[in-house]
NULO-792831 format. One record per residue: x negated, y negated, z negated of N, C-alpha, C in turn; residue number from 1. Coordinates in steps of 0.02 Angstrom, whole numbers. Atoms other than C-alpha are relative to their C-alpha. Last residue first. Example, Ala and Ser with C-alpha at 12.3 -4.5 7.8 and 13.67 -1.06 7.14 Angstrom:
<pts>
<pt n_px="42" n_py="59" n_pz="3" ca_px="-684" ca_py="53" ca_pz="-357" c_px="39" c_py="-55" c_pz="-37" n="2"/>
<pt n_px="-45" n_py="59" n_pz="0" ca_px="-615" ca_py="225" ca_pz="-390" c_px="-45" c_py="-60" c_pz="0" n="1"/>
</pts>
This chain:
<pts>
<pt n_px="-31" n_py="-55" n_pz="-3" ca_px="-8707" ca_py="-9226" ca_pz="-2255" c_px="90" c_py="-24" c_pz="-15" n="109"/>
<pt n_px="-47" n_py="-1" n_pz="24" ca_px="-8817" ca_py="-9369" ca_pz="-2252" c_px="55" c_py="55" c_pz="3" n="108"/>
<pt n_px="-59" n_py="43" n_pz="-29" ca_px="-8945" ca_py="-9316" ca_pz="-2111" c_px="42" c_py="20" c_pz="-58" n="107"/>
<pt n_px="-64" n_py="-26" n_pz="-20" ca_px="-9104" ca_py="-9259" ca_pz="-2179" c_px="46" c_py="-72" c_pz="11" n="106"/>
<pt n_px="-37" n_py="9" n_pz="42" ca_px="-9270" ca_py="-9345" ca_pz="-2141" c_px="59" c_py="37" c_pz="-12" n="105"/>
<pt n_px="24" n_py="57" n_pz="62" ca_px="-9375" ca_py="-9282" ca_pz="-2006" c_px="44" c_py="-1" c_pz="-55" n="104"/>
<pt n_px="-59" n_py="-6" n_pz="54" ca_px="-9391" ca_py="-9096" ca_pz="-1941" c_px="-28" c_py="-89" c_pz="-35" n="103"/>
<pt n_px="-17" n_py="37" n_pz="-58" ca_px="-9549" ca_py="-9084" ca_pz="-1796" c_px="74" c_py="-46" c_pz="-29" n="102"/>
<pt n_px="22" n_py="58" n_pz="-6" ca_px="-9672" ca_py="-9051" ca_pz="-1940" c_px="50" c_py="-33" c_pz="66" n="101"/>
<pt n_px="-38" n_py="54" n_pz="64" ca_px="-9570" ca_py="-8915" ca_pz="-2000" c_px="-20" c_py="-91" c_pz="27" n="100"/>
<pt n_px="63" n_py="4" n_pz="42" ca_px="-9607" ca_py="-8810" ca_pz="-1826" c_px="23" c_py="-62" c_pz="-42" n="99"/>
<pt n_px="31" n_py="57" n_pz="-19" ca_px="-9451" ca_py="-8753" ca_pz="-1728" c_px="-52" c_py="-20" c_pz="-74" n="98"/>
<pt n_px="67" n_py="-2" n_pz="41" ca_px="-9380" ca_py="-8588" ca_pz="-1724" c_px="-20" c_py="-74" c_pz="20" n="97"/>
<pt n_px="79" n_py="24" n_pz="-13" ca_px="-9227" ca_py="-8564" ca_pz="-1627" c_px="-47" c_py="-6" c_pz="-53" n="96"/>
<pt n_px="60" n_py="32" n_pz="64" ca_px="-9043" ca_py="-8500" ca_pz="-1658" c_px="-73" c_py="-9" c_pz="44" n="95"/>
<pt n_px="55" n_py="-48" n_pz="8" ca_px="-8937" ca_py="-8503" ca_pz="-1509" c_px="-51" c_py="-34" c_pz="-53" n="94"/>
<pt n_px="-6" n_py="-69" n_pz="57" ca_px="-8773" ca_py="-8606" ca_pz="-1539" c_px="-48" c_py="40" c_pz="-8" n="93"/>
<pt n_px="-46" n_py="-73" n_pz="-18" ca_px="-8771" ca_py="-8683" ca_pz="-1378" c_px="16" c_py="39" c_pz="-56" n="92"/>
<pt n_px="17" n_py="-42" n_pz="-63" ca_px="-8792" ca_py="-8860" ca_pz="-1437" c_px="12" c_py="59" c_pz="29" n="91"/>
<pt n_px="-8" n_py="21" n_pz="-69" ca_px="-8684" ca_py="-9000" ca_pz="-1538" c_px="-22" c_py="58" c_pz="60" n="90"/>
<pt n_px="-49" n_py="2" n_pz="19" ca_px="-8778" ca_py="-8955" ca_pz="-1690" c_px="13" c_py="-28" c_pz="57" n="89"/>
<pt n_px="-16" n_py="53" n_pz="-44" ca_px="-8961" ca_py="-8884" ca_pz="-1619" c_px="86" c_py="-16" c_pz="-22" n="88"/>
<pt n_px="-16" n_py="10" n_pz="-36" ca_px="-8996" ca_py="-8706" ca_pz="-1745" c_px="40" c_py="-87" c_pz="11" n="87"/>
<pt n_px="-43" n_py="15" n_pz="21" ca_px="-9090" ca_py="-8622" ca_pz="-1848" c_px="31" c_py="-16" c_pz="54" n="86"/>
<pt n_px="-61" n_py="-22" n_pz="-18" ca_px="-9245" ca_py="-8561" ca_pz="-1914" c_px="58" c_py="-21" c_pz="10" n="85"/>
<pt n_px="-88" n_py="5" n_pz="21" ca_px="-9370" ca_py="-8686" ca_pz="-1980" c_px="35" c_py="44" c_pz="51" n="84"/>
<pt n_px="-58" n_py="25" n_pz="-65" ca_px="-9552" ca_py="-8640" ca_pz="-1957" c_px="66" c_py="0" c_pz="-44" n="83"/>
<pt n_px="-19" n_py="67" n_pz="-18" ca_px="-9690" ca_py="-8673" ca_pz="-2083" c_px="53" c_py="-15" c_pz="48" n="82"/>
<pt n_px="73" n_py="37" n_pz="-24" ca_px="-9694" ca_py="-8514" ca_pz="-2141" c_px="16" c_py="-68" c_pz="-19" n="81"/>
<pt n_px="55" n_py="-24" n_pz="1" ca_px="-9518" ca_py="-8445" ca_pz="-2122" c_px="-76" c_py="-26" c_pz="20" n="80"/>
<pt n_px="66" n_py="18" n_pz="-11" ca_px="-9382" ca_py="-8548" ca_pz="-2159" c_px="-52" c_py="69" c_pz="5" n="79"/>
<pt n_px="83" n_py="-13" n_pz="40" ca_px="-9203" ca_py="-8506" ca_pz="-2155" c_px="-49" c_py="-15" c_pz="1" n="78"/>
<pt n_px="-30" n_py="-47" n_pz="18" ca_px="-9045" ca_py="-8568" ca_pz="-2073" c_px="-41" c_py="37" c_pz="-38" n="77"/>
<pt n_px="45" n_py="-24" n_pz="29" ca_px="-9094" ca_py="-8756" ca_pz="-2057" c_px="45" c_py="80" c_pz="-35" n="76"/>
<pt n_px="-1" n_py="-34" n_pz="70" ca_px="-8962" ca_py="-8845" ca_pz="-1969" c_px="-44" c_py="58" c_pz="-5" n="75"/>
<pt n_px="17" n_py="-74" n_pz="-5" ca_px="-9046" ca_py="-8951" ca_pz="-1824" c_px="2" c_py="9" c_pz="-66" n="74"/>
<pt n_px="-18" n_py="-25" n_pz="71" ca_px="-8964" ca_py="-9129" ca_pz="-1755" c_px="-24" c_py="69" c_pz="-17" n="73"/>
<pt n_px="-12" n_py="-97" n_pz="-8" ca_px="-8988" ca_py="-9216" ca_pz="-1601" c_px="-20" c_py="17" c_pz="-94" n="72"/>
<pt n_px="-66" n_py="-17" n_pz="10" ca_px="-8966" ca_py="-9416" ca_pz="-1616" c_px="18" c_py="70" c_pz="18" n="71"/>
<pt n_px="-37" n_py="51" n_pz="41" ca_px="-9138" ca_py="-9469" ca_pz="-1571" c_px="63" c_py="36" c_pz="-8" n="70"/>
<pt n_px="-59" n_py="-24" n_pz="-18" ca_px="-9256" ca_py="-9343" ca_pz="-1502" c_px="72" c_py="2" c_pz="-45" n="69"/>
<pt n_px="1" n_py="8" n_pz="-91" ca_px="-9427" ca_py="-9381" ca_pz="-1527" c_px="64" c_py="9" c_pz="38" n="68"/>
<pt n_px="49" n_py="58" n_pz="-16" ca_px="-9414" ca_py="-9310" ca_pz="-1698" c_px="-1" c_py="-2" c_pz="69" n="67"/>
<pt n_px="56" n_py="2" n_pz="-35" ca_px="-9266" ca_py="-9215" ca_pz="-1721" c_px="-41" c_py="-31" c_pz="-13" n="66"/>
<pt n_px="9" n_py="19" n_pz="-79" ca_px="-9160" ca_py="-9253" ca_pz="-1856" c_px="-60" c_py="18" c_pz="28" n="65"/>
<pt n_px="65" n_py="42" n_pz="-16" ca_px="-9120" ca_py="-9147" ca_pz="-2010" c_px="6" c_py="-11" c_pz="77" n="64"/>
<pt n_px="33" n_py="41" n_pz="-72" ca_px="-8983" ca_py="-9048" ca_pz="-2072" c_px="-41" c_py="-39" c_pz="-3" n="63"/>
<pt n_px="-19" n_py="61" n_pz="-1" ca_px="-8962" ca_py="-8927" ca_pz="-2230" c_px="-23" c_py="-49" c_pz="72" n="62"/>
<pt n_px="-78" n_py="49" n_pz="19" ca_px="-8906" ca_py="-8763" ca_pz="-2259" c_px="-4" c_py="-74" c_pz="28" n="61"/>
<pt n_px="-38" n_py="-42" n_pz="-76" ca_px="-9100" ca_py="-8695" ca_pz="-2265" c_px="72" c_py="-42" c_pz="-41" n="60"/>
<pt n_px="-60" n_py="-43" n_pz="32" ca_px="-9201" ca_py="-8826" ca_pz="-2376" c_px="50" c_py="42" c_pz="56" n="59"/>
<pt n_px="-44" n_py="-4" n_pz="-47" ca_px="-9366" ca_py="-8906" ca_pz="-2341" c_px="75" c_py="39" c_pz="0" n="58"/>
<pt n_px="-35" n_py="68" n_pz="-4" ca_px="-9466" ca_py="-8984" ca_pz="-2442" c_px="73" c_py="9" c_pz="19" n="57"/>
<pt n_px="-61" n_py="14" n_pz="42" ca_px="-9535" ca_py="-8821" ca_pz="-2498" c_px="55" c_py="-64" c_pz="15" n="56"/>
<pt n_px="-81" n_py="-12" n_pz="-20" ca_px="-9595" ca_py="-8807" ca_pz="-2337" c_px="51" c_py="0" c_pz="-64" n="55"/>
<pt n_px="-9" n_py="-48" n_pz="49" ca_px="-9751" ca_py="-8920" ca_pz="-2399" c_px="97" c_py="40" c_pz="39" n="54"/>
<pt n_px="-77" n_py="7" n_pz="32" ca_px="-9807" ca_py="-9030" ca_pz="-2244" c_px="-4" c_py="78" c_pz="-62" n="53"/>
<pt n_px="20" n_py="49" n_pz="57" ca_px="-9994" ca_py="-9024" ca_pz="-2208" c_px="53" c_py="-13" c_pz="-36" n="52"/>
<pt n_px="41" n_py="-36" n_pz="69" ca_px="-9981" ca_py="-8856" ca_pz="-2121" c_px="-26" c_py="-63" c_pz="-55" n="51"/>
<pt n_px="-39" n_py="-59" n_pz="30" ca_px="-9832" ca_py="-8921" ca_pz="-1997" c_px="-53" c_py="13" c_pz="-52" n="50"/>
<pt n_px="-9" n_py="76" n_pz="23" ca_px="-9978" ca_py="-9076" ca_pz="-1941" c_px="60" c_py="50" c_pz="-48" n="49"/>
<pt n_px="60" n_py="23" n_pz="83" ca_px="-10076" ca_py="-8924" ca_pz="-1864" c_px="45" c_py="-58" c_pz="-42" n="48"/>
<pt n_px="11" n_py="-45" n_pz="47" ca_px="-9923" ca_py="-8877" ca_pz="-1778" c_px="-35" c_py="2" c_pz="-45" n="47"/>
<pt n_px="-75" n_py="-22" n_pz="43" ca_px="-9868" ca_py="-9027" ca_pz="-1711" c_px="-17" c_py="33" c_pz="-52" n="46"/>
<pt n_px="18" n_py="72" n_pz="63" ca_px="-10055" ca_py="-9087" ca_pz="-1640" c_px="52" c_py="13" c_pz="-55" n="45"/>
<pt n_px="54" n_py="-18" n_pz="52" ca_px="-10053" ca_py="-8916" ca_pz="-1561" c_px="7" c_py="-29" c_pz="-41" n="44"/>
<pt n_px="-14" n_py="-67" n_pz="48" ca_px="-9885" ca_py="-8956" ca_pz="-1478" c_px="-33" c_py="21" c_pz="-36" n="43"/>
<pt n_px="-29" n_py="16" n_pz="57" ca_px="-9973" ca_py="-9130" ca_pz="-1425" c_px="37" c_py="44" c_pz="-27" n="42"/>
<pt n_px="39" n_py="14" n_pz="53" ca_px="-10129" ca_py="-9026" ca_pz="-1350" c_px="66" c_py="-29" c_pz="-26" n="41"/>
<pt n_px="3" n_py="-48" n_pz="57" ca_px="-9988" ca_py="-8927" ca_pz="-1241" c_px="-57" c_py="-9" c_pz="-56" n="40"/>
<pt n_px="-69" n_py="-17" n_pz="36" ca_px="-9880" ca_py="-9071" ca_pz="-1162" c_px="-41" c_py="45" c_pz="-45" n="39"/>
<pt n_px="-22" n_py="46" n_pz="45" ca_px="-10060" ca_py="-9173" ca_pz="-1119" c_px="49" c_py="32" c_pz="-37" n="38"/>
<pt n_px="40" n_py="7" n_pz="49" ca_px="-10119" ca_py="-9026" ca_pz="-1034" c_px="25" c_py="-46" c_pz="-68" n="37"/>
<pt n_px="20" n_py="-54" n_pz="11" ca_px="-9968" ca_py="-9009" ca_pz="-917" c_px="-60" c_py="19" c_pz="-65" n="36"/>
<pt n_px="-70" n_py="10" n_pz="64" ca_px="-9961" ca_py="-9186" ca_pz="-907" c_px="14" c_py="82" c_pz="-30" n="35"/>
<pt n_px="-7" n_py="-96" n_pz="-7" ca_px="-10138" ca_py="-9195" ca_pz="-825" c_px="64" c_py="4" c_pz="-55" n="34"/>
<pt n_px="-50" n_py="-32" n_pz="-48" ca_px="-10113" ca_py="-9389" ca_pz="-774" c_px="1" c_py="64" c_pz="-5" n="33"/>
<pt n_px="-6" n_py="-34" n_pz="-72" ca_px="-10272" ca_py="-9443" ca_pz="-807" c_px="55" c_py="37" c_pz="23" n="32"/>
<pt n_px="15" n_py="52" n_pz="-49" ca_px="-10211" ca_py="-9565" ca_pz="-941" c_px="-57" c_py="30" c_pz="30" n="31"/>
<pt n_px="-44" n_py="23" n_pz="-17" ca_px="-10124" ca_py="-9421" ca_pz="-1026" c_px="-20" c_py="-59" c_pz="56" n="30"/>
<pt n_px="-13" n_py="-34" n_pz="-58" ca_px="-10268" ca_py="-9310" ca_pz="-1015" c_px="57" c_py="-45" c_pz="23" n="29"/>
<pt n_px="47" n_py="9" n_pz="-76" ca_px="-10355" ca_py="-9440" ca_pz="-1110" c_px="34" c_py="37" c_pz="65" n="28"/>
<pt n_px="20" n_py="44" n_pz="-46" ca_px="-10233" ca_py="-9459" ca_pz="-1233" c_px="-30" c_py="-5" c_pz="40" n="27"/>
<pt n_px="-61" n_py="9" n_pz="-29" ca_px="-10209" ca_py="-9283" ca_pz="-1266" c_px="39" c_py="-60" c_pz="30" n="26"/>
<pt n_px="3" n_py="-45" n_pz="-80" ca_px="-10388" ca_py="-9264" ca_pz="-1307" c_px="73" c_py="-27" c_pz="47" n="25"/>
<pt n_px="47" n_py="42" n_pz="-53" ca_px="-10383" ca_py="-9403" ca_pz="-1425" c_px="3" c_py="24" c_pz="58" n="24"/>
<pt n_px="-36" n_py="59" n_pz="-30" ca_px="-10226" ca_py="-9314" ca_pz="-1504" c_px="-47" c_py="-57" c_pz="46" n="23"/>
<pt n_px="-50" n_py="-36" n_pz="-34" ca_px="-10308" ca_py="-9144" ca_pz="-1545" c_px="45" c_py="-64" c_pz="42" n="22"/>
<pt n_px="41" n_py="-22" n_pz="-29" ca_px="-10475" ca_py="-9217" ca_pz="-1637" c_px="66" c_py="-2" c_pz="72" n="21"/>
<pt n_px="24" n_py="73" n_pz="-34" ca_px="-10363" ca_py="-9334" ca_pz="-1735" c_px="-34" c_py="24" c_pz="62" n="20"/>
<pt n_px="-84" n_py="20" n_pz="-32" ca_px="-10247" ca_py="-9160" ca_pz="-1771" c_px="-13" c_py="-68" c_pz="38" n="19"/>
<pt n_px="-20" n_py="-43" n_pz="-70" ca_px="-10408" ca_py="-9065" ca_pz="-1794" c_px="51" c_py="-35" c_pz="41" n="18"/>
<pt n_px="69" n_py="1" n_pz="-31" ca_px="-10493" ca_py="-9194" ca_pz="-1921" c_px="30" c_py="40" c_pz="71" n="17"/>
<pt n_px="-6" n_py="66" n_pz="-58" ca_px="-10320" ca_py="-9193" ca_pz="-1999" c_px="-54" c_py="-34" c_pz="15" n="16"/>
<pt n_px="-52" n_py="33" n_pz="-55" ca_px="-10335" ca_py="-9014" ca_pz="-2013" c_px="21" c_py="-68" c_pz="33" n="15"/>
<pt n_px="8" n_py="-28" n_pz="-47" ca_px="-10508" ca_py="-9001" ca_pz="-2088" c_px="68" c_py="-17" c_pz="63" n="14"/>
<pt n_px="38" n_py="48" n_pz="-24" ca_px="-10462" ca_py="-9121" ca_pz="-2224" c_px="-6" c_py="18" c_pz="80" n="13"/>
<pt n_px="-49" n_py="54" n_pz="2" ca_px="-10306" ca_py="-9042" ca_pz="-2283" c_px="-58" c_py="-42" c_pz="46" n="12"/>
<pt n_px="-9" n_py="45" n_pz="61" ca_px="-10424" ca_py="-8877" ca_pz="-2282" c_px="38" c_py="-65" c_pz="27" n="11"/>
<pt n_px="7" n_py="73" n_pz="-2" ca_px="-10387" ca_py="-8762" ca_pz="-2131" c_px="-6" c_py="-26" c_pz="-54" n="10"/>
<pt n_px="57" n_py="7" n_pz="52" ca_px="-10347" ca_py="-8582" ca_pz="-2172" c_px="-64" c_py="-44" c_pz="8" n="9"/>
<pt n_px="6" n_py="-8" n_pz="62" ca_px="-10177" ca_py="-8594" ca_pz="-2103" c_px="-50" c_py="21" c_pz="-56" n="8"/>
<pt n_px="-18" n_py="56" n_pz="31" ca_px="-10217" ca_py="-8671" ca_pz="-1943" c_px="1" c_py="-5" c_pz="-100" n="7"/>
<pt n_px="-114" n_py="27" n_pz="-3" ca_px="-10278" ca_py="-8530" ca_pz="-1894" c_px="-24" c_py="-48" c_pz="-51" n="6"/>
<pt n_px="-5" n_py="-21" n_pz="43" ca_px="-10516" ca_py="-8520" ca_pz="-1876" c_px="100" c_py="-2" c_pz="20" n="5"/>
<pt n_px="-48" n_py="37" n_pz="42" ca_px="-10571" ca_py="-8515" ca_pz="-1706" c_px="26" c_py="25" c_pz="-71" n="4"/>
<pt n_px="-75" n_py="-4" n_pz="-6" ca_px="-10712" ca_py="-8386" ca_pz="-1694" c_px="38" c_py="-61" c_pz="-34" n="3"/>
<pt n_px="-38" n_py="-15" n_pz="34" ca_px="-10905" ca_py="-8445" ca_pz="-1663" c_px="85" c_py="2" c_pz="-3" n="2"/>
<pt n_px="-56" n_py="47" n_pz="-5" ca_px="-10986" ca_py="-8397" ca_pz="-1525" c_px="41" c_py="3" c_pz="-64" n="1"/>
</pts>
């Protein structure tokens, strides 16, 4: 059997071969109704899609909008990897981790 490889030693190609691979599936489960399945191939689809982004992009200090989740806000307290450190403006205050690819544009400051 061969072993999964991580994301991070994926070629650009490989991953978005995984991420087309990863979202067909997640349509199908979706139109059978396995939502449970469906929620955890499109988190895959995230993460692989995080290793095509550069984190240089990304800057601690500064805000960015959700994706999927209009008018929420997340200051960037460090990066590690591909994750952003940080925390929901408006929310409890607990830092989190969230994957770069979920980070869109910044918000004007």
């Amino acid at each position: 059997m061969e072993q999964e490889k991580r994301y991070s030693e994926l070629t650009e190609y490989q991953l978005k071969q995984e991420i087309a691979e990863l979202k067909e599936k997640a349509r199908k489960a979706e139109q059978l109704g396995i939502v449970n399945e469906f929620a955890v191939l499109e988190r895959k689809a995230l993460m692989a899609e995080a290793y095509l982004l550069d984190p240089n992009d990304f800057s601690a200090g500064e805000i960015y909008g959700i994706e999927g989740d209009p008018g929420t806000y997340f200051k960037i307290d460090y990066l590690n990897g591909v994750f952003a450190w940080g925390y929901r403006l408006g929310g409890d205050g607990k830092e989190e981790a969230l994957p770069i690819s979920l980070l869109t544009r910044k918000k004007s400051s």
